[in-house]
N, C-alpha and C positions, 0 to 999 in steps of 0.2 A: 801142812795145808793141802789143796785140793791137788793133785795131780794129774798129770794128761790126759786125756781121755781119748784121742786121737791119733797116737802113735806117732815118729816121726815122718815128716814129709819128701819124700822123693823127687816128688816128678814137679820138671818147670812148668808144668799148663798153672795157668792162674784157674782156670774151670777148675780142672781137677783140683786141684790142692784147696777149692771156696768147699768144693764138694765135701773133701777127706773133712774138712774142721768141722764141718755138720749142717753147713747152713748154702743156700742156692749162692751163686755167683755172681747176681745184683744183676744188676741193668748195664745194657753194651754201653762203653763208653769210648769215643775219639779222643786226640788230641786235636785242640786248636792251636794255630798258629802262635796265640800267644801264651802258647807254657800251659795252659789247662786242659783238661781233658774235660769230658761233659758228654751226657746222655746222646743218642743219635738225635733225639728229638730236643737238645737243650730249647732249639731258639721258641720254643715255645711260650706263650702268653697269654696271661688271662686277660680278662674284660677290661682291666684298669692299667695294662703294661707291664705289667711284674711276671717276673719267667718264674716257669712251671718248678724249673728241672735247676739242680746245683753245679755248678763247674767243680771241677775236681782239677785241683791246681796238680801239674807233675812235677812233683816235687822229690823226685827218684834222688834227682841231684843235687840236693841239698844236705839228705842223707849221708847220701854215699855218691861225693862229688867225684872226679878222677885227678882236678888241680885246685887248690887254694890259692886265694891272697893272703896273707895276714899283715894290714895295713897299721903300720904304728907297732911291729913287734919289737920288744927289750927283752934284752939278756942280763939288763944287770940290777943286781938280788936288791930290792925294797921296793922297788916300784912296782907297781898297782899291774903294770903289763908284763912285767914277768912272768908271773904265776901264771896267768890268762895264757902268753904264748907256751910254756911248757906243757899245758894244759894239750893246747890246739895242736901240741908236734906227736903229740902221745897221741890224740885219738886221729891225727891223719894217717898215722903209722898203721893204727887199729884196721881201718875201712881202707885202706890202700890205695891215698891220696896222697900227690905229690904238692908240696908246701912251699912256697914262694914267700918269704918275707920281702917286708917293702920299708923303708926307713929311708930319708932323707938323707941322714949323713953316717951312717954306718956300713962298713964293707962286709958284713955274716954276724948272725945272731946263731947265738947254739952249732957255731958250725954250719952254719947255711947259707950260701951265700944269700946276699942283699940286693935288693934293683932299687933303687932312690924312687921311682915313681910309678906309677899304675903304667902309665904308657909303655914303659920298659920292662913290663911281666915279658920274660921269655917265649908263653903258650897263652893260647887263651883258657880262662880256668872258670869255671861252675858257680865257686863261691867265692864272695869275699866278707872276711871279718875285721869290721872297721874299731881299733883302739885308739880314736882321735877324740878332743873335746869336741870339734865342730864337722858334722860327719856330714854336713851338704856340700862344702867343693869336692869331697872324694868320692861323693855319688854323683855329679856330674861329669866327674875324671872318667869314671865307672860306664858311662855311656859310650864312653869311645871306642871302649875294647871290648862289649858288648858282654858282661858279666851277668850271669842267669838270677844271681840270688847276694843278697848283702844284710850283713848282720849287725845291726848297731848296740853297742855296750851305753853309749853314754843316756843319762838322766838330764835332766832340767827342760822338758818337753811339756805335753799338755797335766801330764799330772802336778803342774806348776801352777797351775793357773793360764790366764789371757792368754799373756806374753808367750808362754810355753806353747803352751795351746796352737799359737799361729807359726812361733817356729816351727812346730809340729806340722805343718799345712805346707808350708813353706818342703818341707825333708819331703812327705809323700808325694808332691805334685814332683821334684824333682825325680823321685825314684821313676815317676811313671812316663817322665818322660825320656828317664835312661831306658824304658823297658823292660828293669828289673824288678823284680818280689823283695819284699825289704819284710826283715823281721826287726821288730824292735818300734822304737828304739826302748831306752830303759832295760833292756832284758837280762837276760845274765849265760852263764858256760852251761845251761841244764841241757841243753841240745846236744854237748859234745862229751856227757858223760859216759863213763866205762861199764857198757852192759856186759852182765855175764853171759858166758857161751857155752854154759857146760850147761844149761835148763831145756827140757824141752816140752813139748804140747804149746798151744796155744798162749798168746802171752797177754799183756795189758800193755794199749801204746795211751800214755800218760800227755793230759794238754793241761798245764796252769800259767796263769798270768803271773802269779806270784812266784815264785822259784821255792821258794823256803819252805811254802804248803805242799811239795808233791815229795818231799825227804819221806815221809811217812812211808809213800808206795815205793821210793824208789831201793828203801830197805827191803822191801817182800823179796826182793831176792834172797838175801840172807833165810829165809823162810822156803825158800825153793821154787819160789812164784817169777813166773820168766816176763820181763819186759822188755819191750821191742822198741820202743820210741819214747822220746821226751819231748815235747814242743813248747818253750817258754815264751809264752808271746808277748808280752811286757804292755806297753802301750797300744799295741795294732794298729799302728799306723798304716799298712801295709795288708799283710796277711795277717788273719785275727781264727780266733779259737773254730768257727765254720769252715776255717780254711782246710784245716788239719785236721777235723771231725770229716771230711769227706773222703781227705786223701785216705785216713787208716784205716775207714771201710774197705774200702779196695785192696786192702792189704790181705792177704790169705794165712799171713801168721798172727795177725790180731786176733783174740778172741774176744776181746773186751776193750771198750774205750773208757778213761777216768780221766775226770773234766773238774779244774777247778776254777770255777771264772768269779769274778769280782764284778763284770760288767759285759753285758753282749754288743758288740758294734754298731750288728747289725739283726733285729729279730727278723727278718725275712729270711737274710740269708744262713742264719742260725736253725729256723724249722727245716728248708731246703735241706740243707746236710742231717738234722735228725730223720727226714723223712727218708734220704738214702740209706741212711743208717739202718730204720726199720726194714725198708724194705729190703736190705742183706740181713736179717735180723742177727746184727751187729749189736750187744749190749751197750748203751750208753747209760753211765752211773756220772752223778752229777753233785760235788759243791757250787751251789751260786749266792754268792754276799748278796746281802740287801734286801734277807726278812725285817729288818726292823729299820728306824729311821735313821740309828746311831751307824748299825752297818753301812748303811747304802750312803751316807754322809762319808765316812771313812773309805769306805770305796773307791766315791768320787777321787777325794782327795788324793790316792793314790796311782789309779792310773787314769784318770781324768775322763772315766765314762759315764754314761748314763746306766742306772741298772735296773730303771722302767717301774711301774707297778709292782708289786711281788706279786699279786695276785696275778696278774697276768699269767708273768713269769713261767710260774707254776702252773696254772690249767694248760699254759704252750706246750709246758715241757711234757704232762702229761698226755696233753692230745696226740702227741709225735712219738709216745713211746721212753722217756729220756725219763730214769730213774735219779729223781732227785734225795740225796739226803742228808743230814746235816754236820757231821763230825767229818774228819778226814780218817777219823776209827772207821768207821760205818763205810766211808768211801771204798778205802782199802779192804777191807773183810768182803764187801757187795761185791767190787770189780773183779776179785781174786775167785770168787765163787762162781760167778757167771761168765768166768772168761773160759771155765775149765769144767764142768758139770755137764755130762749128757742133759738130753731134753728130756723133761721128767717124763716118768711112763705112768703116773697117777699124780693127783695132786692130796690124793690124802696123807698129813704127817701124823706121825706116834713119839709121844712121848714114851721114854725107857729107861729106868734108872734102877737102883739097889736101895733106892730111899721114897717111902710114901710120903713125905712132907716136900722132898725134891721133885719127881714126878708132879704132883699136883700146885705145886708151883709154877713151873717153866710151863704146864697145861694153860694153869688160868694166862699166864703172859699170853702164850701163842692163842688163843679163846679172842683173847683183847687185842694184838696184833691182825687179827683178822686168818689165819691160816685155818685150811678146813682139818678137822680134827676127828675124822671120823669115830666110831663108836665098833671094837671088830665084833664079827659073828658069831656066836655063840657056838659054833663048830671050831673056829680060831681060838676064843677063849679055852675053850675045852681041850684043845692041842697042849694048848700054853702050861696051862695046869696039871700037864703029865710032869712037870718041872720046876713049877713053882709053885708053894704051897695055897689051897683052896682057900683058906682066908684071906690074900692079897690079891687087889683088886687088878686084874689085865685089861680091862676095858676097851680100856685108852686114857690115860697114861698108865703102861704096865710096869708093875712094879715088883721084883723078883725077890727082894727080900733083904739079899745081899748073899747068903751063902752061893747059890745056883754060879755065881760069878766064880767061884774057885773051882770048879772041875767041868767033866765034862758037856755038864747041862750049859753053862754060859752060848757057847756055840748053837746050839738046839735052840736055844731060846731068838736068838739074834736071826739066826736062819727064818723059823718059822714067820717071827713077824714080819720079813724082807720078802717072803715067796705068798703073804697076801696081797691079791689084785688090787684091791682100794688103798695100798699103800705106797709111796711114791718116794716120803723120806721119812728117815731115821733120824730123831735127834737124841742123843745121850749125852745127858749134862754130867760131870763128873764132878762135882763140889769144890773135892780137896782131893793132896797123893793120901792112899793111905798102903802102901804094898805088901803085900804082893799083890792083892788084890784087886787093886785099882791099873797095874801093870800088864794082868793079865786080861782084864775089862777093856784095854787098850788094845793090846795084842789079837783078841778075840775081834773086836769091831775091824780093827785091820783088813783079816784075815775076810769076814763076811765080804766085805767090801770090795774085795777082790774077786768074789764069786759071784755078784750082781750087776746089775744097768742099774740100780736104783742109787739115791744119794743117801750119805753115811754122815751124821754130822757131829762132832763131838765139842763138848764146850768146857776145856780145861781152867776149873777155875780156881788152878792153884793162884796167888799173887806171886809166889817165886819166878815158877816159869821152866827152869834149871832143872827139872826134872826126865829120869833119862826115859821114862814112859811117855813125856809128851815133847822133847827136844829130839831125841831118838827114834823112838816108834812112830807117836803122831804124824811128824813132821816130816818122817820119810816116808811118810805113804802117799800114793802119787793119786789115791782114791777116795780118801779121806778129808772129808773140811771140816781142819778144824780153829774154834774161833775160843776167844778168851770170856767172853762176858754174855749171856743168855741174848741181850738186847739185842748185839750188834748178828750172833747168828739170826735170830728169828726177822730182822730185818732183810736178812740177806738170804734166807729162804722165801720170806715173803717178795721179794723183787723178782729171786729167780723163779718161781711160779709165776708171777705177772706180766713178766716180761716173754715166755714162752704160751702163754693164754692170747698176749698183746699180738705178738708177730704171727700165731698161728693165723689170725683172722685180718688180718692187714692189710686194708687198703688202702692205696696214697689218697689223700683227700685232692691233691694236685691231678691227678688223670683228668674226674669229673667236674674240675674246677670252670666256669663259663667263657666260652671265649671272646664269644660274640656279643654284643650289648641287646638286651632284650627291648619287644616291645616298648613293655614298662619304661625303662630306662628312658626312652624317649618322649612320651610322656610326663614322668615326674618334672625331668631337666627344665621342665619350662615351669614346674612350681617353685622352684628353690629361688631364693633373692640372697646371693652374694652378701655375705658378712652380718646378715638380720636373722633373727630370730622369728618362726611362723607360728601364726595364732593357730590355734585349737581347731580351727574349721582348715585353715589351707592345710595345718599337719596329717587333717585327717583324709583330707584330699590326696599326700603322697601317698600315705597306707591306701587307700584305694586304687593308686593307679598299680600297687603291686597286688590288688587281689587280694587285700585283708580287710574282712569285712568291720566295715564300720554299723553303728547305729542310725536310721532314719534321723535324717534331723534339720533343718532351714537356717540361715542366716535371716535374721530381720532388723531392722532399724525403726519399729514404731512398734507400738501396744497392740493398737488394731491388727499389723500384721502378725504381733504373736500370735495372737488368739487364732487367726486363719491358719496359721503353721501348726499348733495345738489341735486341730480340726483334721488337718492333714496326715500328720505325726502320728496319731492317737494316742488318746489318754489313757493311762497316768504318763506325766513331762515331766524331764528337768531340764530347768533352764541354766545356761551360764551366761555370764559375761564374755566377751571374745575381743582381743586385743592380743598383740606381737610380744609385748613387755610381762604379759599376765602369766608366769609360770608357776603358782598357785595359788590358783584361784581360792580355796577351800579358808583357806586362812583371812582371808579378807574379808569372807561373807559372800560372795559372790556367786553362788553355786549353790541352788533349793533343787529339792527331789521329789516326789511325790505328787506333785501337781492335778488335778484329777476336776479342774472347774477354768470355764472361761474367767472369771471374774478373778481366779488368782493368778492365773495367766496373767492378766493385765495388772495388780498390783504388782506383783512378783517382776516384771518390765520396770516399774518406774522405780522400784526399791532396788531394783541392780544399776542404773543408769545413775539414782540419786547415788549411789554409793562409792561407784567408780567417778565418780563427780569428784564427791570428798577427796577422794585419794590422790586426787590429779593423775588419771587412768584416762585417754582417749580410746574411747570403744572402738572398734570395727561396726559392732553389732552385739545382738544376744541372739545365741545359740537355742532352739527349741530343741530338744533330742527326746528321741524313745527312752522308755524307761526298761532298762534292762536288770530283770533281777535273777536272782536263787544261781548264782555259780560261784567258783572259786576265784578271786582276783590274783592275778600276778601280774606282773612287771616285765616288758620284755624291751631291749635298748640297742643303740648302737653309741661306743666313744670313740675316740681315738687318742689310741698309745704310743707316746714316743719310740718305742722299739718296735714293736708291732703292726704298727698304722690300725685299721678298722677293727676292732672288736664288738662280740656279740655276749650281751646277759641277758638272763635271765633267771626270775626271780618268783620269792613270794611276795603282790603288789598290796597296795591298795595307801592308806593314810600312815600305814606303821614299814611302810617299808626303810626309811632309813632306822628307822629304831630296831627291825629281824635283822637287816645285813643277810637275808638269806638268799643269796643267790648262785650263780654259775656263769664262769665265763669261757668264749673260747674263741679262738683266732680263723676267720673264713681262710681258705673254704675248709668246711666239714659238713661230713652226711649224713642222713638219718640216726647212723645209732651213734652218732656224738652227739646229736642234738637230745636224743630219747636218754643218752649218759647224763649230760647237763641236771635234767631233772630228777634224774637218782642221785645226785648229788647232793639236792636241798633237803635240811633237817624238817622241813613239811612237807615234801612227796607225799605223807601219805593223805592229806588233805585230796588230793587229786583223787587218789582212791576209794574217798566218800567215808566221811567220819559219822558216828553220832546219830545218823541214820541217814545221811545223804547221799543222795545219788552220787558213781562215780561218773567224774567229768570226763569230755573228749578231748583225750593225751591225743591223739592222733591229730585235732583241729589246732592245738595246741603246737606240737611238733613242727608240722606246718605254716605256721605262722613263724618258728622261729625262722625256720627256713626261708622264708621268703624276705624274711628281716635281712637274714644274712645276705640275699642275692643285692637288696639294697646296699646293702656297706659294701660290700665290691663294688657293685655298678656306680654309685656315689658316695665313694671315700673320700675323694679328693672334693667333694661338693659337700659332703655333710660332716659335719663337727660333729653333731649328737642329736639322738632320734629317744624319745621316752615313750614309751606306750604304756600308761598307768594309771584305770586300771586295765587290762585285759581281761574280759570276763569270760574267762573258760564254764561253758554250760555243759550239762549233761550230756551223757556219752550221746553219739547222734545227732547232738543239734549245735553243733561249731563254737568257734569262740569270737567275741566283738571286741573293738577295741576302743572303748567307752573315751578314753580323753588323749592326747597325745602332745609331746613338744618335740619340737624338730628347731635346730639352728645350723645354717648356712654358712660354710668356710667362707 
């Protein structure tokens, strides 16, 4: 696999040493009073209450305490807490922590002596690791002798169900009133396993809920991949997966965080830490359960979270930088890659192999994985071709033949493609062993690899594995990544290019987030009616008080007064119906376009009154509006997410929008080029662009509206449930966009 790239670390400055691993040394941070550390500026807040900046729990001491409890340790062989305490004597020996067992009636476990109760700990100590069924009197024991951090092992909590659930409620209110960080409960030993100490460079500090999912990475060592932390956080009663995504940023021997969550606690406080993360550009590589219904049902059940939308999820995790993907294969090859790669010096990659059918294979993959593929110069071909014979094609993907690999053109060949500028990475798939040939293909990329800043990537795809070119060679090279399956490399090139494109251009969306409640805001607040849903005219009264233009248009209550409003208006009119209850009108009949005479004006009045009659619909009124044509409709909304709170879509609108599903979502606050991201995201972006022979529309009126949408869901999140603007009719570049109908409903 990939090796260091940073040499070993010396000097105690945490600067220096964020410096040596390659990336700036984040934002100042204190400690608070209460065990967290946090930006200077944590107490910061936005317009709604919710802080800017994440606390960074200090969690030094948890790590690498100086005294233990181990509460409930046995010594004797079948019980469930033996293994656990030989476990906990082995790794306090490891970190050089002094160990304090506690048992009721035993005088030394393992030769230790014993204290019968928490009050009779000798020193005061750091940690305590609770081996009881019922672990809330020994957390309130635990307040008396003022214990920084407590570990609960036992199960039958909220992933129970109710009952669990409040016992659950019941454990964290007590931890917080001991003043301690509680991990658990449900969790397991992943926190006190045996890292190796002979790896160096940069490492991967590992966070999963499940313990059993992070075996995968915690093998990479065996592979020569150095890990620094484990954090099992079980149910997060206490401290949950943000917790320990903040702290490992700050860590200067992290290079890479690997996340496997089942459920987010907290989505606020989950971006908070990704956004620290980016902004040390800290890789965060992510499993998260609960793409599908059966996942996130299974989920639940297990550790008793919510796991929100996916879709959400996923636009969050994207907007903050946080590489999500799906296998714990993928996981581990991604994290392993971006925890130890320089930051690439081009992002163009080459395909290289000894086979034209290989070559043009892994080409079309990486083509469809989205990786840029450059095409090299016709001066670079012509190099190449000093070496490999004129009928194989060097393009890109270059392909040598196979002889050129046994002597000394192999090296010549590998060099030259590595010393063009529009090249960034090398991937060479190697099929099958076939040696010496394929040993010495190994040997040679080694060697290159050691002679450049670029990345070198190899994809051994014997099934054995057992081979001494890729156990041996491969694997000892500290500069080299190499991965088993085509898929899981070109994923893992694709992330490390994104994730270095992501951070070079990074700004917290949190700096520019509003503090103060705007005009607007105070305006709106007297349109909104608590727990009711707004008709068509007061919804489109909020959009106006944010400066989103609406269409001309009257409320009236009689026929005569349409017609006077038609007059006013100018023709051509549509009329709607308008009532609280009316959230689609269109299906009812309710809603004529084109109007362009008094005289249907006024039938057009009694044919919607008669109508909503029928229905038993109490009008407000009928709507006379401008007739607004020739643009593109889209959709632009606010909902709100159980993990998230306020969110922003947008879409392509109009009658068929539940039937496209085409939209974009993302979590306020973000700025202009997440909002202008959002619509490169829709599979009809290029509608905007003007298809067929039409005008392109104003993405800029466009942009701006979402934005303005957004400063709404901040400023009333806690007032607004959900806000629809549909259609939005984006017109032609220059002449803004209206928002023809809208539904807003009031927490």
């Amino acid at each position: 696999m990939l090796g260091s790239t940073h040499g070993t670390l010396t000097t105690n400055s945490r600067h220096a040493r964020a410096v040596a691993c390659g990336r700036p040394p984040g934002p100042a941070v204190h400690v608070h009073s209460s065990g967290a550390s946090a930006p200077d500026d944590a107490e910061d807040l936005d317009v709604s209450g919710r802080p800017l900046h994440s606390d960074v729990p200090d969690l030094d001491r948890f790590f690498r305490p100086e005294a233990v409890a181990l509460i409930g340790a046995s010594d004797t062989e079948g019980r469930p807490g033996t293994g656990i305490t030989r476990q906990l004597l082995a790794w306090a020996t490891r970190v050089g922590a002094r160990l304090h067992p506690v048992h009721p009636s035993r005088p030394a476990v393992f030769g230790l002596p014993c204290v019968p109760s928490v009050a009779e700990l000798p020193e005061p100590v750091d940690l305590a690791v609770l081996l009881v069924r019922d672990p809330l009197p020994v957390i309130e024991e635990l307040a008396q002798v003022k214990v920084k951090f407590a570990v609960v092992f036992a199960s039958g909590f909220a992933e129970t169900g109710a009952e669990g659930a409040a016992a659950q409620a019941r454990l964290t209110a007590a931890a917080r009133r001991a003043g301690l960080r509680l991990l658990g409960p449900n969790t397991n030993l992943n926190a006190f396993e045996e890292f190796r100490d002979d790896l160096e460079g940069p490492a991967i500090a590992l966070i999963t809920q499940s313990g059993h999912q992070g075996r995968p990475l915690y093998t990479l060592q065996e592979l020569g991949i150095r890990l620094s932390h484990w954090a099992p956080t079980g149910n997060e009663a206490d401290l949950e997966s943000a917790d320990f995504l903040s702290y490992f940023t700050t860590r200067p021997e992290v290079g890479a965080i690997a996340l496997y969550a089942e459920g987010l606690k907290d989505g606020r406080g989950f971006l908070l830490a990704a956004d620290r993360a980016a902004r040390a550009k800290v890789p965060v590589v992510a499993v998260k359960v609960g793409r599908t219904e059966t996942g996130a049902r299974t989920a639940a059940s297990h550790t008793g979270k919510l796991t929100g939308a996916d879709t959400v999820v996923d636009a969050a995790m994207r907007q903050f930088g946080v590489i999500r993907v799906d296998g714990l294969d993928e996981l581990q090859d991604t994290a392993a890659l971006l925890a130890r790669a320089r930051p690439p010096r081009a992002e163009g990659v080459v395909v290289y192999s000894i086979s034209g059918g290989t070559g043009a294979h892994v080409a079309d993959l990486a083509t469809a994985a989205g990786l840029p593929m450059p095409v090299l110069s016709a001066e670079k071909q012509a190099e190449l071709h000093q070496w490999i014979p004129a009928d194989l094609g060097v393009a890109n993907p270059v392909d040598n033949g196979g002889h050129p690999v046994g002597d000394w053109r192999g090296p010549k060949i590998i060099d030259a493609i590595l010393a063009d500028p529009a090249v960034g990475v090398l991937i060479c798939p190697i099929t099958g062993p076939f040696p010496p040939m394929s040993d010495k293909l190994a040997q040679d990329l080694v060697d290159a690899a050691e002679r450049t800043d670029k990345l070198v990537c190899v994809v051994w795809g014997s099934p054995v594995g057992t081979e001494d070119a890729y156990r041996t060679t491969l694997l000892g090279s500290s500069r080299v990544a190499t991965f088993r399956t085509v898929g899981n490399c070109l994923t893992a090139v694709r992330a490390y290019l994104g994730h270095h494109r992501f951070t070079a251009s990074y700004r917290s969306p949190f700096d520019d987030a509003p503090r103060t409640p705007s005009p607007s805001m105070r305006k709106a607040s007297g349109l909104l009616r608590p727990g009711q849903r707004l008709s068509e005219h007061a919804a489109k009264q909020l959009l106006r008080a944010y400066g989103i233009r609406v269409p001309r248009e009257q409320l009236v209550t009689s026929a005569a007064a349409a017609v006077r409003a038609a007059g006013l208006v100018g023709y051509p009119v549509v009329m709607k119906a308008s009532a609280p209850q009316l959230a689609h009108k269109t299906e009812l009949g309710l809603v004529r376009l084109g109007l362009t005479s008094a005289s249907q004006v006024r039938d057009t009045y009694r044919e919607l009154t008669d109508i909503a009659r029928y229905e038993g619909v109490e009008l407000d009124g009928v709507l006379v509006c401008q007739m607004v044509e020739r643009g593109v409709e889209m959709v632009v909304g606010v909902t709100h997410d159980s993990l998230f709170g306020p969110t922003v879509t947008v879409g392509i609108g109009g009658v068929l929008v539940e039937v496209l599903r085409d939209t974009a979502v993302r979590v306020p606050p973000f700025g202009e080029d997440q909002a202008r991201a959002m619509l490169a995201e829709l599979r009809g972006h290029a509608l905007l662009d003007g298809v067929r022979g039409a005008p392109p529309c104003d993405v800029d009126a466009l942009v701006e509206v979402v934005l303005r949408v957004q400063r709404m869901a901040l400023e009333l999140g806690d007032q607004l449930a959900e806000l629809d603007v549909n259609p939005l009719m984006v017109l032609p570049r220059g002449q803004g966009a209206v928002a023809l109908d809208a539904l807003a409903v009031c927490r």
